[in-house]
C-alpha positions in Angstrom: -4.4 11.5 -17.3 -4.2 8.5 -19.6 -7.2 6.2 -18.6 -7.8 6.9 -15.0 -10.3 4.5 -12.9 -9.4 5.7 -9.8 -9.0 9.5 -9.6 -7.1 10.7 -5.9 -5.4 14.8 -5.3 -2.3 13.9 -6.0 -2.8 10.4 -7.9 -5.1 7.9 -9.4 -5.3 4.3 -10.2 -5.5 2.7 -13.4 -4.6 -0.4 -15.3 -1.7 -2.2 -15.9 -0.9 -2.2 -19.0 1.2 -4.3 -21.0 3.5 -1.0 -22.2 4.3 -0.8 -18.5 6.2 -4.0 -18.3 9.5 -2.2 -19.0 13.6 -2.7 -17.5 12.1 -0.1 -14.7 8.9 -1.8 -13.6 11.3 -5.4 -13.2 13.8 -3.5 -11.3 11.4 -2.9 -8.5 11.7 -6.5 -7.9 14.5 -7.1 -8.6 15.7 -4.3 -5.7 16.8 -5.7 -2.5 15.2 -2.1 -0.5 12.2 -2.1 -2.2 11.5 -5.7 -1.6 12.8 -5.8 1.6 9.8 -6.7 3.3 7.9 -8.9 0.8 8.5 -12.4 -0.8 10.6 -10.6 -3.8 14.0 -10.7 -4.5 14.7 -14.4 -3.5 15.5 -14.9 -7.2 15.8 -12.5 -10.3 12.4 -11.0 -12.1 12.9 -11.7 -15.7 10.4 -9.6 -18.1 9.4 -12.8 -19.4 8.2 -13.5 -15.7 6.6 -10.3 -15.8 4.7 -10.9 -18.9 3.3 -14.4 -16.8 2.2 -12.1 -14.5 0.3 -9.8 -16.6 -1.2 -12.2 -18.2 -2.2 -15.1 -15.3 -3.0 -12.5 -12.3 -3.1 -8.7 -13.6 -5.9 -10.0 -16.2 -8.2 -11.9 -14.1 -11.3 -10.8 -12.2 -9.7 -12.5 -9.0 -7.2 -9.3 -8.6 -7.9 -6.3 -9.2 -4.4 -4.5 -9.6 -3.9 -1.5 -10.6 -0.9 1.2 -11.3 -0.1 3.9 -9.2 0.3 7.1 -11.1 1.7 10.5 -10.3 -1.2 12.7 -12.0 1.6 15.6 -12.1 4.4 13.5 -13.8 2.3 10.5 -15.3 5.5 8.7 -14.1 4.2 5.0 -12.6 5.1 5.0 -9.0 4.2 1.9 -7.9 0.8 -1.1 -7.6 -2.2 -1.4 -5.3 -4.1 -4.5 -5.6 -6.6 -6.3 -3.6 -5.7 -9.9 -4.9 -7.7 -13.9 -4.4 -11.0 -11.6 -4.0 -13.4 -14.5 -2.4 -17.0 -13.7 -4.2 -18.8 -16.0 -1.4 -16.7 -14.6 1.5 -16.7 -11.1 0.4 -13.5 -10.8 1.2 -10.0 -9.7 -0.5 -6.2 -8.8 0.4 -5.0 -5.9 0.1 -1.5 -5.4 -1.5 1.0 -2.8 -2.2 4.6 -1.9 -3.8 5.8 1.7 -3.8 8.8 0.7 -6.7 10.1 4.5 -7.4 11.8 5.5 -4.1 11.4 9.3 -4.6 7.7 9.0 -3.9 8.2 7.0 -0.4 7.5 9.2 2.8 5.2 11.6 0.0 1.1 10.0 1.6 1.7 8.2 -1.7 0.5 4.9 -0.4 -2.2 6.4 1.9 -4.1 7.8 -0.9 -3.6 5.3 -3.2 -5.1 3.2 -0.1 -8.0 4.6 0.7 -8.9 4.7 -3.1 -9.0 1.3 -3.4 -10.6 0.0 -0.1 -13.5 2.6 -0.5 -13.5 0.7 -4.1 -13.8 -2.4 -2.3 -16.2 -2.1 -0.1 -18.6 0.2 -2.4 -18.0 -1.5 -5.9 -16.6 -4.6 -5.3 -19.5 -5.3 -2.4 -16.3 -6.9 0.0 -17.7 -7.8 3.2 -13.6 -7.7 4.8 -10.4 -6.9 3.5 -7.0 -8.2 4.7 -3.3 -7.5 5.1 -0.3 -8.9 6.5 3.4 -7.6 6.7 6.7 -8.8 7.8 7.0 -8.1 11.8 10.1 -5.6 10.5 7.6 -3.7 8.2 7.2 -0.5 10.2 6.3 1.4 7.2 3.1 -1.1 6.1 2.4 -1.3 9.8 1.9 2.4 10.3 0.2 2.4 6.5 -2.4 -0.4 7.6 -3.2 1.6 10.8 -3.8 4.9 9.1 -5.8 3.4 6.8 -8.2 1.5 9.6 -7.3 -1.9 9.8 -7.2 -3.2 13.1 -4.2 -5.6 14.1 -6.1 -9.4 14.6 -2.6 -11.4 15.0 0.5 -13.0 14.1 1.6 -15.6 12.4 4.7 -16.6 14.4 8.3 -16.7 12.4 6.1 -17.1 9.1 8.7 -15.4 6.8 12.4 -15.8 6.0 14.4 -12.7 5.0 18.1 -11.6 5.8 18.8 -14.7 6.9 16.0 -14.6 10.1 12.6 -15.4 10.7 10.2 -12.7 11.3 6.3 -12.8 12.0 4.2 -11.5 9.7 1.7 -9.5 11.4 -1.9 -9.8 10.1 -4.5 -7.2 9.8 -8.3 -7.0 9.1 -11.2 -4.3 8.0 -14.6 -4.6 8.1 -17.3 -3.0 6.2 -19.2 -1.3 8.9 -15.6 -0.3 10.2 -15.3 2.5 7.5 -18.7 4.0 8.1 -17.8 5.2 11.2 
């Protein structure tokens, strides 16, 4: 494992680094089916853009995002984040990209998930942590749930993709939530 902060069965977490912003990691965004539920792919990802990225969000102590690694491959399978974390609010959003589609439908996301939110909550001292998903997201609906966030609302016809509105469907988690 080449420096691991989060350690799962089949995964773990660590940093981004900048030898991971390769042709592969931009095609992720750059993929109309992988970014078919997220604000991606409205224009082209240029490395350049990526190398923003790294350097203005990736690098900050507002986000904490981290690589998703296969420990059996080392191949990078995706990111995790919980991004704007709010030090007075205790609270953070919770984020995810699974770019390599051979490791969709594999509990890929549901480990890497429950990695990070039990980092949250006992590391990061977060009070509540958010997510919300495109109406059409069945996949990050069913994730969310399995992972124990409770469905608080909508935000009605919030996001445009293939040419139609959808709602973006908003979910929550409490602390005390994941003690039970």
């Amino acid at each position: 494992m080449k420096n691991p902060f989060l350690i799962g069965a089949k995964i773990y977490l660590r940093t981004i680094e900048e030898s991971d912003i390769t042709v592969t990691y931009q095609s992720w965004f750059n993929d109309p089916e992988v970014c078919r539920f997220n604000d991606h792919h409205r224009f082209p990802m240029y490395l350049e853009q990526m190398r923003d990225y790294f350097a203005s969000v990736i690098q900050t102590r507002e986000n904490l995002v981290l690589a998703i690694i296969d420990k059996e491959t080392e191949k990078h399978l995706g990111n995790i984040s919980l991004q704007s974390i709010d030090k007075v609010n205790r609270s953070a959003e919770f984020a995810i990209i699974i770019g390599d589609k051979e490791a969709w439908g594999k509990g890929v996301g549901e480990e890497a998930g429950k990695l990070i939110i039990v980092h949250g909550f006992k590391e990061l001292n977060l009070h509540r942590i958010v997510c919300g998903t495109s109406s059409a997201n069945m996949g990050m609906q069913k994730l969310a749930l399995k992972l124990g966030f409770v469905e608080e609302g909508r935000r009605r016809e919030a996001i445009f993709k293939d040419g139609k509105y959808h709602d973006i469907v908003e979910y929550g988690m409490l602390v005390e939530e994941t003690r039970k």
